[in-house]
C-alpha positions, 0 to 999 in steps of 0.5 A: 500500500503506497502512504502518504510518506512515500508520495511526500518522500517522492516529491522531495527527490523531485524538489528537495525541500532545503530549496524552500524559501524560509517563509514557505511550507511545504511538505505534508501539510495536513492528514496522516504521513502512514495514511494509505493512498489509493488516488492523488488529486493534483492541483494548484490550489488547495480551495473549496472547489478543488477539495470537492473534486477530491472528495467526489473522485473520492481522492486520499491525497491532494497534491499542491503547489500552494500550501493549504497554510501559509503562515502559522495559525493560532485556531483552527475554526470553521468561521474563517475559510482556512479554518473551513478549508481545513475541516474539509479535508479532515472529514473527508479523508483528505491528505495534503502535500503541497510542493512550492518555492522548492519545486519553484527551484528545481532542477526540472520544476515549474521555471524549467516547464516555463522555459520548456513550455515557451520552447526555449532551449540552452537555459540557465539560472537566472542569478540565484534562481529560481528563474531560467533564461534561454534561448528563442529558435528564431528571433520574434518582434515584440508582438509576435512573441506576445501572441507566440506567450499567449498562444504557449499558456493559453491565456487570453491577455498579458500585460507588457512592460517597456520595449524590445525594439531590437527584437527578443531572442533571449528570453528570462522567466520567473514564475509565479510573482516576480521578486523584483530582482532587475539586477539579475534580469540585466545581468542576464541580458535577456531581451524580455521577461516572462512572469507574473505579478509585477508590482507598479513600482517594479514595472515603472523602475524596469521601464525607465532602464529600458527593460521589456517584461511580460506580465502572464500571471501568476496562474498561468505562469505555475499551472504548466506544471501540473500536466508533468507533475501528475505525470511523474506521479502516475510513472512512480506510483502506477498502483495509484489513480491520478486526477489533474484537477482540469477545472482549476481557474485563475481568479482574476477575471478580465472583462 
């Protein structure tokens, strides 16, 4: 019988957990690490609807990115929605193991699948991590790359940062929010940048040194990684049935 400890012992071959931000937690965030698991809910996010997915598919385990806990917490009630999302869980039989900044960092995590899914090749870290730059097949105009980022995330809208009069070749990435580090963006000369959640003030700042970047989101900039990581659950663990929580959306809504 495949446990809890084993599928969160996996995941920490996959992202090891000393990668971790110390803010972050990551790791078997609620459940039993000796309780038995016969199907694995993968999602994003850990909310109302994806836990009702798992309890419907009748799921064990729900592997995430995002921790169902953040921060630390003094109670656990069900007047507040993490006290709701927790209690879920528990009466259903619901395990959680979330993988984040350290699969933020990995060798083959979510900023390789950004580089991989936008077709760049010869990537490297971008300084310290966890973003990747790499290299474009051909050189694109600035438009045509925003069409080509939209196409390769299926997002319907991106927002844009400065100019790439010169054309865009070398391309950074940075999943899920962006740190604010320009520094390295320059030091890395890439052309343009994909990520998610640039701050006004970080965006004015990129502009005014003549920097390009691309605001996809945080949702579309991570959920390219779940397709691999269900994946590599189903090849490591084939006794257990894995559900990619395909419903999962982002919440802002563009109108």
């Amino acid at each position: 019988m495949v446990t809890c400890s084993d599928v969160a012992d996996f995941l920490e071959q996959i992202a090891p957990p000393q990668l971790a931000e110390e803010w972050d937690n990551t790791g078997l965030i609620a459940g039993s690490s000796n309780a038995g698991v016969k199907k694995i809910l993968v999602c994003l996010d850990v909310t109302f609807a994806a836990l009702k997915k798992a309890a419907a598919e009748k799921a064990d385990l729900i592997v995430s990115h995002h921790p169902l806990i953040f921060k630390g917490i003094k109670r656990i009630v069900e007047d507040d929605v993490k006290g709701r999302q927790i209690f879920t869980a528990i009466r259903n039989g619901i395990s959680v193991i979330s993988a984040h900044t350290n699969l933020d960092y990995a060798d083959k995590g979510v900023n390789f699948r950004l580089a991989s899914v936008l077709g760049l090749t010869d990537t490297v870290l971008l300084g310290n991590g966890p973003g990747r730059v790499g290299m474009l097949e051909n050189r694109k105009n600035l438009n045509d790359f925003v069409r080509y980022v939209k196409d390769c995330l299926d997002v319907p809208n991106v927002r844009v940062v400065g100019r790439a009069d010169s054309g865009i070749e070398k391309v950074a990435v940075f999943s899920g929010s962006f740190d604010g580090d320009l520094d390295a963006v320059q030091r890395s000369g890439a052309d343009v940048t994909v990520t998610g959640d640039i701050k006004y003030h970080t965006a004015l700042d990129a502009a005014e040194a003549g920097m390009c970047l691309i605001d996809a989101g945080h949702f579309n900039t991570e959920k390219i990684v779940l397709p691999y990581l269900a994946a590599l659950l189903a090849e490591r663990f084939p006794d257990v049935e894995i559900v990619r929580y395909k419903q999962e959306t982002d919440p802002f809504i563009t109108y």
